[in-house]
C-alpha positions as CSV (number, residue, x, y, z in Angstrom):
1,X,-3.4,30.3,13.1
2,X,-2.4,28.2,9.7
3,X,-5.7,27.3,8.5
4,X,-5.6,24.5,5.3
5,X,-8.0,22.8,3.7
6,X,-9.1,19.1,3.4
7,X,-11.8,16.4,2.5
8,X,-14.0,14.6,4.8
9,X,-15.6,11.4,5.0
10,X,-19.1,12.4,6.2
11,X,-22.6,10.1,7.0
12,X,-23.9,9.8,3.2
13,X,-20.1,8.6,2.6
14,X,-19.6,11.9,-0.2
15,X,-16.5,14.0,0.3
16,X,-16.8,17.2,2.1
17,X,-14.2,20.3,1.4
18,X,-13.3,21.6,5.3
19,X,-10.6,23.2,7.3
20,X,-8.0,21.9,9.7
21,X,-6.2,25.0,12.0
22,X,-3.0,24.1,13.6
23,X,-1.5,26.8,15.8
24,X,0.9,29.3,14.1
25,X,4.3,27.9,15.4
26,X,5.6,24.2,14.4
27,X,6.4,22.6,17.8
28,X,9.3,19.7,18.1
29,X,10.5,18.0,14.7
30,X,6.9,18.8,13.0
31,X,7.3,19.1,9.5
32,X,4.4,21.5,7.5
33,X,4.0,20.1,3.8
34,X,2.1,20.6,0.9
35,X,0.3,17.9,-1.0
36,X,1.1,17.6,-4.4
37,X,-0.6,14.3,-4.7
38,X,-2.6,11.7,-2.9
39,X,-3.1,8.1,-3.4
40,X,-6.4,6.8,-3.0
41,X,-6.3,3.7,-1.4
42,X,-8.7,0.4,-0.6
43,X,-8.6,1.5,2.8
44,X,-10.2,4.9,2.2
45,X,-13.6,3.0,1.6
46,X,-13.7,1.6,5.1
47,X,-13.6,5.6,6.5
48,X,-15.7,7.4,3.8
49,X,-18.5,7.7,6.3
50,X,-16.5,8.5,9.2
51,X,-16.4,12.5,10.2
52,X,-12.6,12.3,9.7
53,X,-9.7,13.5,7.1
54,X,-9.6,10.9,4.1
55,X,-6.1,10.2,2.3
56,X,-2.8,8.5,3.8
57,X,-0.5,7.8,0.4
58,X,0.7,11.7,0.8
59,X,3.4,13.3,-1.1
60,X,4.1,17.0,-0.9
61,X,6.8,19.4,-0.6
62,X,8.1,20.9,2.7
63,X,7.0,24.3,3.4
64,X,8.1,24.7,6.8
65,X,9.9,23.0,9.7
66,X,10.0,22.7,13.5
67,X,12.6,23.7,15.8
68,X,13.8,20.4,16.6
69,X,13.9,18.9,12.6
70,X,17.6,17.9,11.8
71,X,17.2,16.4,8.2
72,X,14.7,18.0,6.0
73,X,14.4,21.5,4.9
74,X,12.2,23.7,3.2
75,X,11.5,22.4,-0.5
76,X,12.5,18.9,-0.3
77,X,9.7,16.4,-1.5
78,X,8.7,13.9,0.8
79,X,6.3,11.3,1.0
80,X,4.4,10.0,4.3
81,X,2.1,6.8,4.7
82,X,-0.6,4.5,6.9
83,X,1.5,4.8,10.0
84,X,3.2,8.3,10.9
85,X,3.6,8.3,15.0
86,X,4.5,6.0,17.4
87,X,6.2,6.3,21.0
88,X,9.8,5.4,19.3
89,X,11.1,3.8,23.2
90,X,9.4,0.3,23.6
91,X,10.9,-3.0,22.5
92,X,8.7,-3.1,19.6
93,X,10.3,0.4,18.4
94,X,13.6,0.0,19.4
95,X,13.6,-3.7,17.1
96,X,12.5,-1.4,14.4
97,X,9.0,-3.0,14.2
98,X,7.5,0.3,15.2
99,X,4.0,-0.6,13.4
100,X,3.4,-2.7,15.9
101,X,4.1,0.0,18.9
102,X,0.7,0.1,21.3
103,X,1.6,3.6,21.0
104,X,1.2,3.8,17.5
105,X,-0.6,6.2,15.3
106,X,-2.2,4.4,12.3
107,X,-4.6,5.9,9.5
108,X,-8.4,5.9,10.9
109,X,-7.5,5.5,14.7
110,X,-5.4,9.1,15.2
111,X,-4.9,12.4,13.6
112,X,-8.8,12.8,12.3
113,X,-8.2,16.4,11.6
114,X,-5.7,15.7,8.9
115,X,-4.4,13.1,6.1
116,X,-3.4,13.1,2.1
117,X,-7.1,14.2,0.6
118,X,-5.8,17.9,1.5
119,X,-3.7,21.0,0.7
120,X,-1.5,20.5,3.5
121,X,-0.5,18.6,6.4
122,X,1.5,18.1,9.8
123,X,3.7,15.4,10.2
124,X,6.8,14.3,12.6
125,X,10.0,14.4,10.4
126,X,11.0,10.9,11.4
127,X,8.1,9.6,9.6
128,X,8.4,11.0,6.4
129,X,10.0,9.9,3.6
130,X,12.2,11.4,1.0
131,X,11.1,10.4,-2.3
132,X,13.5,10.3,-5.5
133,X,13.9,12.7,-8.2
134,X,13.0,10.2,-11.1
135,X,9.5,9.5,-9.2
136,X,6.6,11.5,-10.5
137,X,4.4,12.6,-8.1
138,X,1.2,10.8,-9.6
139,X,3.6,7.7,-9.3
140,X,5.0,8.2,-5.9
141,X,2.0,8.6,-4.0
142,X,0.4,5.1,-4.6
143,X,4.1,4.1,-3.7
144,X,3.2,5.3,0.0
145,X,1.6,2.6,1.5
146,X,0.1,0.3,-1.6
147,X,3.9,0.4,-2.6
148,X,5.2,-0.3,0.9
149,X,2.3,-2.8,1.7
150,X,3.6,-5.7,-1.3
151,X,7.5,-4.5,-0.8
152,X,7.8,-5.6,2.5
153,X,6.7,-9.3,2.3
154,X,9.2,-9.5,-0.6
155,X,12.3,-8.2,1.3
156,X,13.9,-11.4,2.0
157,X,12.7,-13.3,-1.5
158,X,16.0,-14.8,-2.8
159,X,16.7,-14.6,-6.6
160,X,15.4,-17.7,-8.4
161,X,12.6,-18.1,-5.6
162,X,9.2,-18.9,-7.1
163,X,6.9,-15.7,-5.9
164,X,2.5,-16.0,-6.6
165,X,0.9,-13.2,-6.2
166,X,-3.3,-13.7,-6.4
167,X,-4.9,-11.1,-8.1
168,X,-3.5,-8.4,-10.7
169,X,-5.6,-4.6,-9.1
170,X,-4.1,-1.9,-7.2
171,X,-1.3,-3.8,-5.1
172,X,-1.0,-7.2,-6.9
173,X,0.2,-5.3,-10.2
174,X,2.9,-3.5,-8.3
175,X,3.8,-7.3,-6.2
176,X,4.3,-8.6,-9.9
177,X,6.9,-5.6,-10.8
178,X,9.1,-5.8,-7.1
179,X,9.5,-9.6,-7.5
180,X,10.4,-9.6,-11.4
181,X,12.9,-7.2,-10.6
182,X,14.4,-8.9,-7.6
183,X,14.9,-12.0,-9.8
184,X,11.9,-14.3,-8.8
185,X,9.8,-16.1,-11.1
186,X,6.3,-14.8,-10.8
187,X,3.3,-17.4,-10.8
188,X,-0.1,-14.7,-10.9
189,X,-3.1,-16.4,-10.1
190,X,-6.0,-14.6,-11.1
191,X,-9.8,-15.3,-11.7
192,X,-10.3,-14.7,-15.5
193,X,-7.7,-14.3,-18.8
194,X,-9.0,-9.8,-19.1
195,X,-5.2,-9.1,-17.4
196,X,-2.8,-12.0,-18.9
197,X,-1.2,-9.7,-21.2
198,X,-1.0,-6.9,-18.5
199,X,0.4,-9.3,-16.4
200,X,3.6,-10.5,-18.8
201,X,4.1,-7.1,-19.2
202,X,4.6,-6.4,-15.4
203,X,7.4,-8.9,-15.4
204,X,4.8,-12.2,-14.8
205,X,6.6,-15.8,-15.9
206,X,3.3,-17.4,-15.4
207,X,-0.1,-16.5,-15.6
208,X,-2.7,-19.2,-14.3
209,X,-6.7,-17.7,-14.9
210,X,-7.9,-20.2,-11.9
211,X,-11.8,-19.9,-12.6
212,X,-12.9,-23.5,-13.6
213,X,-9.7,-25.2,-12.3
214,X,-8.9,-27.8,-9.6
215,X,-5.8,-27.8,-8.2
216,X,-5.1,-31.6,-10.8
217,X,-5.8,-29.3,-13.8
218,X,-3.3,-26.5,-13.0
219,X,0.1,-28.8,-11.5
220,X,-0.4,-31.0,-14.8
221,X,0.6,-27.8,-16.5
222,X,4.5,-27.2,-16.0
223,X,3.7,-26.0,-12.8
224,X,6.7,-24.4,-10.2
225,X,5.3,-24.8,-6.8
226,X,4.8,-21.3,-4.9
227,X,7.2,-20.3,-2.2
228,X,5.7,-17.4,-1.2
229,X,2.4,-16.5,-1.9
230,X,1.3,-12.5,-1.7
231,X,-2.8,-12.5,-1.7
232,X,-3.6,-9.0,-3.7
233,X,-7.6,-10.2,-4.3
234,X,-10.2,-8.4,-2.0
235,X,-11.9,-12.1,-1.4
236,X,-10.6,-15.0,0.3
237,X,-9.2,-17.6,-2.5
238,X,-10.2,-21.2,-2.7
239,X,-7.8,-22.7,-0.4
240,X,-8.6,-26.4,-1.4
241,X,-7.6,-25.3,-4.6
242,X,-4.4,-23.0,-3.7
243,X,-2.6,-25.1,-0.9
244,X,-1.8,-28.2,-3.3
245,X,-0.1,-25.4,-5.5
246,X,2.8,-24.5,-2.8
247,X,6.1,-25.5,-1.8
248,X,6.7,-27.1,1.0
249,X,7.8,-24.2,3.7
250,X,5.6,-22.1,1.8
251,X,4.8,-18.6,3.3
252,X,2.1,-17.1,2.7
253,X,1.0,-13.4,2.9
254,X,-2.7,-12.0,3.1
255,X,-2.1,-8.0,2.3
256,X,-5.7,-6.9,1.2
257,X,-8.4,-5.9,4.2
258,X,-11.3,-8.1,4.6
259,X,-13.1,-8.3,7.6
260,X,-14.1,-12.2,7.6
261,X,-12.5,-14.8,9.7
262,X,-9.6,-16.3,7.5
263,X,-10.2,-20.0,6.9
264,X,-7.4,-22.3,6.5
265,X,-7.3,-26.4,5.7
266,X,-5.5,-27.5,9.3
267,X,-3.5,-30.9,8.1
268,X,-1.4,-29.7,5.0
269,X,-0.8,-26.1,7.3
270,X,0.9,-28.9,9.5
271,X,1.4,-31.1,6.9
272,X,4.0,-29.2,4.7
273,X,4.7,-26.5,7.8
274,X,3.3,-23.9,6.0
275,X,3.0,-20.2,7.3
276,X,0.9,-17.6,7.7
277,X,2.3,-14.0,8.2
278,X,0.1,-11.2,9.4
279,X,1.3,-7.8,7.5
280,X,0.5,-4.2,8.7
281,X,2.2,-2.0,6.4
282,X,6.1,-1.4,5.9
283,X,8.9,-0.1,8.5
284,X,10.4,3.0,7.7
285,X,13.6,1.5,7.4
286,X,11.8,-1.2,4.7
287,X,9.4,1.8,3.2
288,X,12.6,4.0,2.4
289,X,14.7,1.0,0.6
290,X,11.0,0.2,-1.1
291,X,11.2,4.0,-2.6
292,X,15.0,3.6,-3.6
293,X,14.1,-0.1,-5.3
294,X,11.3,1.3,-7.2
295,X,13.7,4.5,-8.8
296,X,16.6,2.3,-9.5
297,X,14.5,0.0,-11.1
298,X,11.6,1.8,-12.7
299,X,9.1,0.6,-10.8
300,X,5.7,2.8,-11.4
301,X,1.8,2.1,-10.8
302,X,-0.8,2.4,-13.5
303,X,-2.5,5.3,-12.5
304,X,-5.8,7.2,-12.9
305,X,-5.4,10.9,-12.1
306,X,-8.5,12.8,-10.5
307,X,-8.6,16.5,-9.2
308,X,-8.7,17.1,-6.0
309,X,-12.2,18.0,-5.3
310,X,-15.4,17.2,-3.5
311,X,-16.2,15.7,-7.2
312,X,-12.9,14.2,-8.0
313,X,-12.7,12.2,-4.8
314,X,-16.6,11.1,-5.2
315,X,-15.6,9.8,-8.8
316,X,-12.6,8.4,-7.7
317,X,-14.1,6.4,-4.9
318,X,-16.9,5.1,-6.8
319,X,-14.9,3.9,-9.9
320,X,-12.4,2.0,-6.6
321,X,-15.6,0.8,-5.3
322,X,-16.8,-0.5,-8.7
323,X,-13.9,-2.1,-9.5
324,X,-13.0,-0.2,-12.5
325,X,-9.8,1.8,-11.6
326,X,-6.8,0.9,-13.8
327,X,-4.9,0.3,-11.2
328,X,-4.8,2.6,-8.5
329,X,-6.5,6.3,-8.4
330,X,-4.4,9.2,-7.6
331,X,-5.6,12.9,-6.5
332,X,-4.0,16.0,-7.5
333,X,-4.8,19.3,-6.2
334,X,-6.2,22.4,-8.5
C-alpha cells in the first residue's frame, strides 16, 4: 500500500505531519503526482482546525497513471485546484458549469485524506491541469485557484472596458495584471496610498486610496465609471460610496470569502440594472485558457516561499492571517 505524507489542520489550528495510504494499484483515469509546490490560499484559514488535509493550489509532476488515463503520462507537470470531481452527466456538467454539479467535489467538503500541503496526491486526470513550461512552480501554484478565481470574471471583458478591482493582496494583484493585459483600463480602489506604486506597476491606469472619500470627492477627479467591478478585499466595501462610482449595466463580482450577509442599496441595484454575479471558482475549460493567458503574457504572483513543514505552514498561515504576506504564500517541499 503507497503510503505519502501530508499536513493536517488539527483542534489548536497548528499543522500536523501525517500519512494518507491509497491501495497499491491506481483504479480508472487516477492520476498519482508529486507536489512540487503548494499555494497557500485564504481559504486554508477556514479549515486549519478541521482534522483534514490542508492545501488545494497543487502543482506536481506525474508519477504514475491509471488504466483508464488517455492524456497524461508519467513526468508531465500538472496543476490541480478547489474543485477536482464531479459526476461529469448532469445538465450542469454537460453545459460545462461543472462547479456547480450537486455531485461535485470541492476543497473542505470531500477528499479529507488528501490535498496540496503534501508529498503526493490522487487525482482524476480530467481535472488536472497541464501547466506551461515558462511557469515556475512557486508561480504556478497560486495560479491554481487564486489565478483561476479573478480570471474567470474577466473572460468576457472587452478591450477598452473600464475594469475596478477593490483591494490590491493575494487575488486583487493578479485581477490587476489579467485585465491590463486583456486591454482594459484598470480603476483599483484600495483603502490607503502603501500599494499605489505596486499597483501601476501591475498594469493599474488608476489608483483611487478611498479612505476619507465620498463618492463627490472621487467622480470630481477624471473619473471612468466602473464596468465591472472584481471585489479582492476580505471586508465588505462601503457601498454608498462605491455604487455612485459604476456604469450603468455595471457587473459586479464578490470573489473573496466572508461569511456575512452581503448588503446592497436596493434603488440604484434597480436603478442603473446593476448585477451581482456569485463566483465559485473557474471551469476547467476557463482554468486551462487562465494558465495559457498567464504564460503568453507573463503573468506571475508576488510570492513568499515557505518549506514545506509543520513549521513552514504554521509561519505561513500566521503571516496570511496577519495580513503581512507579499502577496500570496507558497510551500515547497524539502
Amino acid at each position: 500500500m503507497p503510503t505519502f505524507t501530508v499536513f493536517k489542520g488539527a483542534q489548536d489550528g497548528l499543522p500536523k505531519k501525517s500519512t494518507t495510504t491509497k491501495p497499491d494499484q491506481l483504479s480508472g483515469d487516477n492520476v498519482l503526482v508529486k507536489v512540487t509546490a503548494s499555494g497557500v490560499c485564504g481559504t486554508d484559514l477556514h479549515y486549519k482546525t478541521q482534522d483534514m488535509v490542508l492545501g488545494h493550489e497543487g502543482v506536481g509532476v506525474v508519477e504514475e497513471v491509471g488504466p483508464n488515463v488517455k492524456y497524461l503520462k508519467k513526468g508531465d507537470r500538472v496543476g490541480w485546484g478547489y474543485e477536482t470531481d464531479s459526476c461529469e452527466h448532469c445538465l450542469e456538467c454537460l453545459s460545462g458549469e461543472e462547479m456547480v454539479c450537486a455531485q461535485r467535489a470541492l476543497y473542505g467538503f470531500a477528499n479529507p485524506d488528501q490535498g496540496s500541503f503534501a508529498s503526493h496526491a490522487i487525482w482524476r486526470e480530467a481535472y488536472l491541469h497541464l501547466t506551461p513550461d515558462s511557469i515556475i512552480d512557486e508561480h504556478a501554484a497560486p495560479l491554481q485557484c487564486g489565478g483561476a478565481t479573478v480570471f474567470a470574471p474577466l473572460i468576457n471583458a472587452k478591450p477598452n472596458e473600464t475594469v475596478g478591482v477593490l483591494g490590491v493582496g493575494g487575488l486583487g494583484h493578479l485581477a490587476i495584471q489579467f485585465a491590463a493585459k486583456m486591454g482594459c483600463r484598470v480603476v483599483v480602489l484600495s483603502g490607503s496610498e502603501s500599494k499605489k506604486e505596486q499597483a501601476m506597476e501591475f498594469g493599474a491606469h488608476k489608483f483611487i486610496a478611498m479612505k476619507g472619500k465620498t463618492a463627490k470627492d472621487i467622480l470630481e477627479d477624471d473619473f471612468w465609471p466602473i464596468t465591472r467591478l472584481l471585489v479582492t478585499s476580505s471586508a465588505q466595501p462601503a457601498w454608498d460610496v462605491i455604487v455612485p462610482l459604476l456604469a450603468p449595466r455595471a457587473q459586479i463580482h464578490p470573489l473573496s470569502v466572508s461569511l456575512s450577509n452581503l448588503e446592497f442599496p436596493y434603488m440604484p441595484l434597480l436603478a442603473g440594472r446593476i448585477s451581482i454575479h456569485g463566483a465559485l471558482v473557474a471551469t476547467r475549460a476557463v482554468h486551462r485558457q487562465m494558465l495559457a493567458f498567464a504564460a503568453l503574457h507573463g503573468i506571475k504572483p508576488v510570492v513568499e516561499t515557505y518549506p514545506m513543514t509543520e513549521e513552514g505552514i504554521k509561519e505561513a498561515i500566521e503571516r496570511l492571517e496577519q495580513g503581512k504576506v507579499q502577496y500570496r504564500a507558497v510551500l515547497v517541499p524539502q
